[in-house]
VEXFIVEX-694846 format. One record per atom (N, C-alpha, C): residue number from 1; atom name; z, y, x. Coordinates in Angstrom, 2 decimals, decimal comma. Layout:
<kolpas>
(NUM CA (Z Y X))
...
</kolpas>
This chain:
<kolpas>
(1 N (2,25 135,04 81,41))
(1 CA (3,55 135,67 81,42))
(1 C (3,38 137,19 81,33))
(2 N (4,32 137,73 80,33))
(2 CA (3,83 139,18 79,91))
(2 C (4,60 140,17 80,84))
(3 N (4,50 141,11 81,62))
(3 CA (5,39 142,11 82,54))
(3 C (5,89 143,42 81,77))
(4 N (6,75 144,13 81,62))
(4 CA (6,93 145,43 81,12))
(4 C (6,62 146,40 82,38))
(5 N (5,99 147,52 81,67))
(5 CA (5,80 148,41 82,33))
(5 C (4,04 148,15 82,65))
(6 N (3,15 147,50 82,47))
(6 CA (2,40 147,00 83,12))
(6 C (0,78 147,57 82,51))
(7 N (0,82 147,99 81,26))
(7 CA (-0,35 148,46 80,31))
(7 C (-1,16 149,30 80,84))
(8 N (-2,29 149,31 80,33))
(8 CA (-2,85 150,05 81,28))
(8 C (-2,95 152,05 80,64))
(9 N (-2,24 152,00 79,27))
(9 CA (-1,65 153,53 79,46))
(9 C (-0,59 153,68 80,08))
(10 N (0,32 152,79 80,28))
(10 CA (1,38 152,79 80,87))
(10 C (0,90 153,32 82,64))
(11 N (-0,25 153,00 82,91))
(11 CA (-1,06 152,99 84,59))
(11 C (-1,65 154,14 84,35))
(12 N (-2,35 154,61 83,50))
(12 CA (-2,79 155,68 83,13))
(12 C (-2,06 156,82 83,40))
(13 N (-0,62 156,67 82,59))
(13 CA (0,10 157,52 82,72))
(13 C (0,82 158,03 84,12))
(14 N (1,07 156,88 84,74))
(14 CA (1,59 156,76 85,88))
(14 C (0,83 157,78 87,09))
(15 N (-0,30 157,67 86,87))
(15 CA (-1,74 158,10 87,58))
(15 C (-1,59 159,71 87,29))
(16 N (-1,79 160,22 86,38))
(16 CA (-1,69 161,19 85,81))
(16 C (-0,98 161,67 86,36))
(17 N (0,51 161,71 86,95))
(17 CA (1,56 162,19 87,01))
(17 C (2,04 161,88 88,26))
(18 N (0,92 161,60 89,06))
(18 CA (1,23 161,19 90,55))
(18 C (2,41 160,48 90,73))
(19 N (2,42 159,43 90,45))
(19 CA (3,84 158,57 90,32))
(19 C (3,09 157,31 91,34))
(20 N (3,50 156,59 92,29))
(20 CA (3,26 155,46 92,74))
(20 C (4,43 154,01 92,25))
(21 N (3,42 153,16 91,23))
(21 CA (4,06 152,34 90,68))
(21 C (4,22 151,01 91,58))
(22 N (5,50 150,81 91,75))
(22 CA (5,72 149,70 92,38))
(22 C (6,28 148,55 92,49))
(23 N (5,52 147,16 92,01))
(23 CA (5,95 146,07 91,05))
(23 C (7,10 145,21 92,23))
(24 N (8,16 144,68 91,49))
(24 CA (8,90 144,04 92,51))
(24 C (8,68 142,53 92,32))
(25 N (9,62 141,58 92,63))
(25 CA (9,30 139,97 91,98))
(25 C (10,06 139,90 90,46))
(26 N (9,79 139,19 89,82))
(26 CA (10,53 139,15 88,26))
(26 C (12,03 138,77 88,41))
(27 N (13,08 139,36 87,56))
(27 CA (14,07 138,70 87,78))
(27 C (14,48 138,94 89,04))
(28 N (14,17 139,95 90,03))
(28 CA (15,07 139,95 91,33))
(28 C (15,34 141,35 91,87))
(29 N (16,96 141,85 91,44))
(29 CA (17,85 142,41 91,46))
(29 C (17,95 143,00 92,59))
(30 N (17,66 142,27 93,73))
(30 CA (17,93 141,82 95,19))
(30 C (17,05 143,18 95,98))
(31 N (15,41 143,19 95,10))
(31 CA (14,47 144,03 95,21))
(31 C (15,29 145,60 95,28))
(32 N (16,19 145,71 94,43))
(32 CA (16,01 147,06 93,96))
(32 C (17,11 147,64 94,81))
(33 N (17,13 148,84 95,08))
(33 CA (18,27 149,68 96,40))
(33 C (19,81 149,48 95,32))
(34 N (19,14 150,25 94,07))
(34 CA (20,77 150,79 92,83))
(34 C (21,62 149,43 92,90))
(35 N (20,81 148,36 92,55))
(35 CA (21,59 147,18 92,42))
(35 C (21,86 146,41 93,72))
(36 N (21,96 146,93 95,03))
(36 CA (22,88 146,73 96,01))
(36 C (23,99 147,91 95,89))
(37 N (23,79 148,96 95,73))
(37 CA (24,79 149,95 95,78))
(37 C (25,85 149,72 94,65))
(38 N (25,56 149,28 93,29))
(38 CA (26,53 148,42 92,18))
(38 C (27,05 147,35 92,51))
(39 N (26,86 146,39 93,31))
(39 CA (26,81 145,31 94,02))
(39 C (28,28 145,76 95,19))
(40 N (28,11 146,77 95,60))
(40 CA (29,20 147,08 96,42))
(40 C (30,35 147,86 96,27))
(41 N (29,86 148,59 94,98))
(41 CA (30,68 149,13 94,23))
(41 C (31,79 148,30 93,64))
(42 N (31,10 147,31 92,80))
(42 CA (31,80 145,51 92,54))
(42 C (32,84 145,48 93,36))
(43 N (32,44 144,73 94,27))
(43 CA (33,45 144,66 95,52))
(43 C (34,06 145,03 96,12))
(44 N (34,24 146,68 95,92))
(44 CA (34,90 147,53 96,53))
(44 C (36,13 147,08 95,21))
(45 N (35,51 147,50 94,05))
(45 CA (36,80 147,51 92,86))
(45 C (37,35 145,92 93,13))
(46 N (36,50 145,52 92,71))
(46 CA (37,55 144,03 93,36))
(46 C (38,38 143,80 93,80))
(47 N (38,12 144,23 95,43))
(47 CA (39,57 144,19 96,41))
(47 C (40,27 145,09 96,38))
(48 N (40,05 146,39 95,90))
(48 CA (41,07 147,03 95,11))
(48 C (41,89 146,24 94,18))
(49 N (41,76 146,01 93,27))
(49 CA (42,51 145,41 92,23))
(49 C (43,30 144,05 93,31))
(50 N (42,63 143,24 93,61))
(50 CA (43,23 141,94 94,31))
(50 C (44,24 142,70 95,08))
(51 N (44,27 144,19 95,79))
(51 CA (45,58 144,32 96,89))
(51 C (46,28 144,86 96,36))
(52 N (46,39 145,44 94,93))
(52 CA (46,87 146,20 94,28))
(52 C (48,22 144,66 93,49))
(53 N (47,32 143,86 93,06))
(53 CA (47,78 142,97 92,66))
(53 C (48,78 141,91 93,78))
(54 N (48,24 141,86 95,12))
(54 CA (49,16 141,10 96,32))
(54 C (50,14 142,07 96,75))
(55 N (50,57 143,73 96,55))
(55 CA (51,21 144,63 96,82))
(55 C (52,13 144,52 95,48))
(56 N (51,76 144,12 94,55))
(56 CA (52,87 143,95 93,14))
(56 C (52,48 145,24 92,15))
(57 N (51,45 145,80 92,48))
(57 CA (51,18 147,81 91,79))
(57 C (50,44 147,03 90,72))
(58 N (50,92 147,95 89,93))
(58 CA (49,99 147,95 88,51))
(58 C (48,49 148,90 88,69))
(59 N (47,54 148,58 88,75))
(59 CA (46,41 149,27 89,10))
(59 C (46,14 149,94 88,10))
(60 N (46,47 150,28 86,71))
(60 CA (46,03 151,38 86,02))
(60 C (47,28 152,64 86,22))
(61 N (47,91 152,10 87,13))
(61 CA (49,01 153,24 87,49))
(61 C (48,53 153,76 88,78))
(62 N (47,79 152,66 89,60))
(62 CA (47,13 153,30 90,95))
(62 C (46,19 154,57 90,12))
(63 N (45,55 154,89 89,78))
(63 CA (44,31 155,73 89,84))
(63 C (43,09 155,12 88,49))
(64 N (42,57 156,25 88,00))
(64 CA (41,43 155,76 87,00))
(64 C (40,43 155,09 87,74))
(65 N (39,65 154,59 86,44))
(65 CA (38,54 153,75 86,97))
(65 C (37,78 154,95 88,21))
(66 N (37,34 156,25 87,12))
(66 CA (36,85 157,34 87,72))
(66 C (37,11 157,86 89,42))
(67 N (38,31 157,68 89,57))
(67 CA (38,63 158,61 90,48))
(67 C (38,74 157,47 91,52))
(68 N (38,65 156,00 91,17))
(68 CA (38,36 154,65 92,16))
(68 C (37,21 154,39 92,45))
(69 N (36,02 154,95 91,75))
(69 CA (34,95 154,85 91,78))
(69 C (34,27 156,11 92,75))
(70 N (35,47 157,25 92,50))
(70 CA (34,53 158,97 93,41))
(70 C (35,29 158,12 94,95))
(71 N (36,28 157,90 94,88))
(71 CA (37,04 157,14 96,15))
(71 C (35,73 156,06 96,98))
(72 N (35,90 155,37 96,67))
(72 CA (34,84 154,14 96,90))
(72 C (33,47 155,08 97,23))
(73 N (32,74 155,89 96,96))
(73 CA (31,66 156,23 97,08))
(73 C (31,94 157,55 97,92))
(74 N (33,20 158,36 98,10))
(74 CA (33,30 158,76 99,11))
(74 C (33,20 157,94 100,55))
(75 N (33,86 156,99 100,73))
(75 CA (33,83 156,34 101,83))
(75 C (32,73 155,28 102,39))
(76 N (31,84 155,10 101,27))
(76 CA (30,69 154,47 101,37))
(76 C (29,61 155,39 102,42))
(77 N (29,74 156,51 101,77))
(77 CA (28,87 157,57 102,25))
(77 C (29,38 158,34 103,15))
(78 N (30,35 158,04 104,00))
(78 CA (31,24 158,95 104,52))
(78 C (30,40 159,02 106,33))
(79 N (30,53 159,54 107,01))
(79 CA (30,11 159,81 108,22))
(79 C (30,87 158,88 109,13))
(80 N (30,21 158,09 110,19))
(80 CA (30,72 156,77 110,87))
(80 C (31,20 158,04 111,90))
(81 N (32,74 157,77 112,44))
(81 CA (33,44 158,34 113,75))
(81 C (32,61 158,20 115,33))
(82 N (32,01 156,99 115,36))
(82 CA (31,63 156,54 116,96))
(82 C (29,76 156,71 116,96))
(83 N (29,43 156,67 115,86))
(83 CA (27,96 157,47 115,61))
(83 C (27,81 158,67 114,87))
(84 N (28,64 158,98 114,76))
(84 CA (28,39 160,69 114,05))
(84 C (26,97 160,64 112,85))
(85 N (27,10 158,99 112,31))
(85 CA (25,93 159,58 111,22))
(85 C (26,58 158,41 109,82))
(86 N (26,04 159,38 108,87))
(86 CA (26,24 158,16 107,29))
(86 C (25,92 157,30 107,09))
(87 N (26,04 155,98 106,62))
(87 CA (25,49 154,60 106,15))
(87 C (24,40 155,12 105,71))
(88 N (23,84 155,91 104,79))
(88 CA (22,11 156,21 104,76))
(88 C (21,89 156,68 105,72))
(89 N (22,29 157,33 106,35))
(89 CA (20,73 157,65 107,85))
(89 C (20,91 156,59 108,87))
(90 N (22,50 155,75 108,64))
(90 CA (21,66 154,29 109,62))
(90 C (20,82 153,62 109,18))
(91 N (21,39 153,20 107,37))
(91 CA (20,22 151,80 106,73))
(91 C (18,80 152,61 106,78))
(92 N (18,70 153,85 106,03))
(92 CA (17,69 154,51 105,58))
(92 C (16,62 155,80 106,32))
(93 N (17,13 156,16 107,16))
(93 CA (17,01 156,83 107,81))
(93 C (17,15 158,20 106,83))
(94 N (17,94 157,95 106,14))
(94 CA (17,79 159,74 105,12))
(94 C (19,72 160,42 105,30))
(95 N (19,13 161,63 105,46))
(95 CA (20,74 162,56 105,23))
(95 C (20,67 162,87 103,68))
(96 N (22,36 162,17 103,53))
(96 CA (22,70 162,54 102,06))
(96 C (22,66 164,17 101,88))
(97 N (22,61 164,56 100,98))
(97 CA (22,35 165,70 100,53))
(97 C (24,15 166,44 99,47))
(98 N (24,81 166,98 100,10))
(98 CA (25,89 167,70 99,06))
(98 C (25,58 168,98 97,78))
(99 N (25,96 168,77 96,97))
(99 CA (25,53 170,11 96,45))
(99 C (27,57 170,95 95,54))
(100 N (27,55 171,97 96,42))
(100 CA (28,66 171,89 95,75))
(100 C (28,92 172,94 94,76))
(101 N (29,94 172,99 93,96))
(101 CA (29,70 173,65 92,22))
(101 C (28,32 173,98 91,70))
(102 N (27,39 173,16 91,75))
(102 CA (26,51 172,65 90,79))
(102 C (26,03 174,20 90,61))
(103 N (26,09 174,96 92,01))
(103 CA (24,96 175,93 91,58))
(103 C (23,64 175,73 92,35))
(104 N (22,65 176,89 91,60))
(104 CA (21,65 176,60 92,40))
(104 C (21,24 177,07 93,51))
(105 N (20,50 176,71 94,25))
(105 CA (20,07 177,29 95,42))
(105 C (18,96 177,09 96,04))
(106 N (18,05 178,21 96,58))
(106 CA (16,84 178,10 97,05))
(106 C (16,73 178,34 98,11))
(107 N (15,74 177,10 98,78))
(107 CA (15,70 177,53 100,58))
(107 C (14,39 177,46 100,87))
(108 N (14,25 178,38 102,03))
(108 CA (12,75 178,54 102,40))
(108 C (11,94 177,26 102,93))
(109 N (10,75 177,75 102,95))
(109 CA (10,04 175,83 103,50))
(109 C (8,45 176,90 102,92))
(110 N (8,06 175,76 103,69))
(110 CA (6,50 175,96 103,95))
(110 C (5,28 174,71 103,49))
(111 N (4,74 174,65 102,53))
(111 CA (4,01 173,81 102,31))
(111 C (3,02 173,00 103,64))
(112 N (3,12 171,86 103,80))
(112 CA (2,76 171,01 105,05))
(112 C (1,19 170,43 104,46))
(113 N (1,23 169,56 103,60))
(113 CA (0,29 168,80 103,03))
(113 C (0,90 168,44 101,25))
(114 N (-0,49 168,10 100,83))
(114 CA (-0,59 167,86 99,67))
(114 C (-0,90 166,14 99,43))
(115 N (0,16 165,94 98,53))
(115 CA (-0,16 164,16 97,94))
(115 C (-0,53 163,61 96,99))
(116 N (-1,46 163,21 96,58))
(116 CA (-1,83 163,46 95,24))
(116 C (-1,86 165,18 94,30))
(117 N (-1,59 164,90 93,14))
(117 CA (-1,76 165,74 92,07))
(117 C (-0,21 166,75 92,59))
(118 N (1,25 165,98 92,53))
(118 CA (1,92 166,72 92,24))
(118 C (3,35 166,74 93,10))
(119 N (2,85 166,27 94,08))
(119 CA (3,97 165,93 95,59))
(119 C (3,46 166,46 96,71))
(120 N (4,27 167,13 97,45))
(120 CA (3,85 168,35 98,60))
(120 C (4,76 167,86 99,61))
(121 N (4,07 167,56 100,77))
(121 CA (5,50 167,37 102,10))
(121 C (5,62 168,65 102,35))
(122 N (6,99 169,22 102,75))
(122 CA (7,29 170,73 102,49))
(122 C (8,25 170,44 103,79))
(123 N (7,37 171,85 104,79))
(123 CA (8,80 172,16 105,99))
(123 C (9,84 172,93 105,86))
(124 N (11,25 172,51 105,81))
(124 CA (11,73 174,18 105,50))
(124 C (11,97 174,74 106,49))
(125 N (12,85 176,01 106,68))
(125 CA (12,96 176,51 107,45))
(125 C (13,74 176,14 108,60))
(126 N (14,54 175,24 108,22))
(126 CA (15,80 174,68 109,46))
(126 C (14,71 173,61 109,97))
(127 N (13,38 173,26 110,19))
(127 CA (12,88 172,62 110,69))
(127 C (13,26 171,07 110,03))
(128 N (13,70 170,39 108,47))
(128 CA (13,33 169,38 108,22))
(128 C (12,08 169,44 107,29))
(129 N (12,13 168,24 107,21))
(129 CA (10,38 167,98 106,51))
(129 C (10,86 166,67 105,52))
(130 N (10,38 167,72 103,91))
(130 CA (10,42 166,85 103,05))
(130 C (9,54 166,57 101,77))
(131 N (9,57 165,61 101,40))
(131 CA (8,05 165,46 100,16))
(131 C (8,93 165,54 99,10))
(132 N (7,89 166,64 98,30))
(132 CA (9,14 166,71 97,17))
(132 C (8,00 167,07 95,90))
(133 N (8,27 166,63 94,38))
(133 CA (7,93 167,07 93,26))
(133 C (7,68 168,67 93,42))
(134 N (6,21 168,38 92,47))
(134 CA (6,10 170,43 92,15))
(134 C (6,92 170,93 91,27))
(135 N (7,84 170,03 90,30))
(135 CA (8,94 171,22 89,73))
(135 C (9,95 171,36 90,38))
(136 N (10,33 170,62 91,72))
(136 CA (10,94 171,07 93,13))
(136 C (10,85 172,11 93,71))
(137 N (9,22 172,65 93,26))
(137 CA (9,18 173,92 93,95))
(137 C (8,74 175,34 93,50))
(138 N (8,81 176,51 94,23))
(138 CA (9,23 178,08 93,64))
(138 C (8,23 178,67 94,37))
(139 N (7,26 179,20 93,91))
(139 CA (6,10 179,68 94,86))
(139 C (6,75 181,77 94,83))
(140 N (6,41 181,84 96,14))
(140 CA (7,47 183,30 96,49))
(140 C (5,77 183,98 96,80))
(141 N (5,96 185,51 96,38))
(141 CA (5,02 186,38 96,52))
(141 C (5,00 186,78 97,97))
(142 N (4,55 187,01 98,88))
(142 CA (4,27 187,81 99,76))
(142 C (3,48 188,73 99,78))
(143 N (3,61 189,89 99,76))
(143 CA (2,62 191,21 100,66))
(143 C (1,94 190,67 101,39))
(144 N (0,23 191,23 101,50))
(144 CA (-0,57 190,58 102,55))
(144 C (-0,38 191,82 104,08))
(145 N (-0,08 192,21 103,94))
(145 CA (0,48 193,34 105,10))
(145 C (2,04 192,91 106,07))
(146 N (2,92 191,52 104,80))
(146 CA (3,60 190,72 106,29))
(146 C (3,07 189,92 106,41))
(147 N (1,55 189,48 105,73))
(147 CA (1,73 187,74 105,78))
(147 C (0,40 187,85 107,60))
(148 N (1,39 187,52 108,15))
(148 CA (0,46 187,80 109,77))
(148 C (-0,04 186,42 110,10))
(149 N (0,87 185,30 109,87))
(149 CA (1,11 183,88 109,95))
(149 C (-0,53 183,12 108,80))
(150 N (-0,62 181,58 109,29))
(150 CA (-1,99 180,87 108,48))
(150 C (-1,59 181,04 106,94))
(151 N (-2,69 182,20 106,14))
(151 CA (-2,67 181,95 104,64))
(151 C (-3,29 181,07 104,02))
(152 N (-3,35 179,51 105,07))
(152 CA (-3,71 178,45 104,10))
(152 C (-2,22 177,77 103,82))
(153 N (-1,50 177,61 104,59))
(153 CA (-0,30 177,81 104,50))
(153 C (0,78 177,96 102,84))
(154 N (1,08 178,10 102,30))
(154 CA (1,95 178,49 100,72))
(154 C (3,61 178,32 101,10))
(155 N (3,93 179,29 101,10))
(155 CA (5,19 179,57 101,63))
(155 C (6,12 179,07 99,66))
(156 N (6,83 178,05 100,05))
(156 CA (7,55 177,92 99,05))
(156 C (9,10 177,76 98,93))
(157 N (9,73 177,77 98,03))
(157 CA (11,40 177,02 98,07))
(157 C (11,40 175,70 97,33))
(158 N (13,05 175,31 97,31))
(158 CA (13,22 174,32 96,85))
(158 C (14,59 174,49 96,37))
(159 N (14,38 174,27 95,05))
(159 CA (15,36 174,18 93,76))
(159 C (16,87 172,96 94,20))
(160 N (18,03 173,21 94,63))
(160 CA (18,63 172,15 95,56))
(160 C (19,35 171,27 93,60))
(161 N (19,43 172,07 93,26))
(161 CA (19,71 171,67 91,84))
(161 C (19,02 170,17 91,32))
(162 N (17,99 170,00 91,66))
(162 CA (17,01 169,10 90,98))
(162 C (16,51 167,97 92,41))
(163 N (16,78 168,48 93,09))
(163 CA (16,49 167,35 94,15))
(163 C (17,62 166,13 94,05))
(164 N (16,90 164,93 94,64))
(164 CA (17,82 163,86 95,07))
(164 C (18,69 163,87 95,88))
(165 N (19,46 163,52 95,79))
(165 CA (21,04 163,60 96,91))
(165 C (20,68 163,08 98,13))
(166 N (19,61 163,18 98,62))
(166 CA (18,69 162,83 99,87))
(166 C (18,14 163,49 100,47))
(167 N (17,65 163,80 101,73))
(167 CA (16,80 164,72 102,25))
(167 C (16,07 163,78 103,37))
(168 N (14,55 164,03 102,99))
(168 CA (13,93 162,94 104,61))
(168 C (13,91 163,46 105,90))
(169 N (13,94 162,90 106,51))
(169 CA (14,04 163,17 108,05))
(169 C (12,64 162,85 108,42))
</kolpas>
């Protein structure tokens, strides 16, 4: 039985590029995070439409697909009242990440350790700690006359533009 993804330039490449490849079972959906989050998305539109339909509303008069879909994924992700935290930092332990008008922004952090070729766990300055891609990151000059602190150390930023809507804890 033949697998995609599986060649060995395909592994090659993977290697190269510090990527950790990770095979799931064939055929199972179930494996993957996106296709629970589509999965609930489903069902959210669903019973939308079904109460829309037991209320007598015409649902393309309720709201676009679009703006049922930013709805739904607002409240998916929304912060629980009696735990003060988001459905990802209960399932996942990760804080969603906002970025708002899509500008950019750079925050301080400190190189921790190195992972392979091209992934750095990086502290920033508010004291979280995150592993992130090297085109994630902005290497800043220092003067050796402030640098008083360990110069094994690499004082870097992080591009909020290009990161995942995630941050690890």
């Amino acid at each position: 039985m033949d697998r995609n993804f599986t060649s060995k330039d395909f592994d090659n490449f993977l290697t190269k590029h510090g990527v950790k490849h990770v095979l799931t079972a064939l055929y199972s959906p179930q494996a993957n995070a996106s296709e629970r989050v589509n999965r609930v998305i489903n069902e959210a539109l669903r019973s939308y439409v079904r109460s829309a339909r037991e209320i007598k509303c015409n649902v393309a008069e309720a709201g676009t697909l679009h703006s049922l879909v930013n709805e739904i994924l607002q409240r998916y992700r929304a912060t629980h009242l009696s735990s003060g935290k988001s459905p990802a930092d209960l399932y996942l332990n990760l804080l969603v990440l906002h970025i708002k008008n899509n500008k950019t922004i750079w925050i301080g952090g400190s190189i921790l350790e190195k992972y392979g070729q091209l992934h750095y766990l990086v502290q920033l300055d508010d004291g979280y700690v995150l592993k992130r891609h090297i085109i994630q990151l902005k290497c800043l000059k220092i003067q050796k006359r402030y640098a008083h602190f360990d110069t094994s150390i690499t004082v870097a930023t992080l591009n909020l533009s290009v990161i995942p809507f995630y941050l690890l804890t």
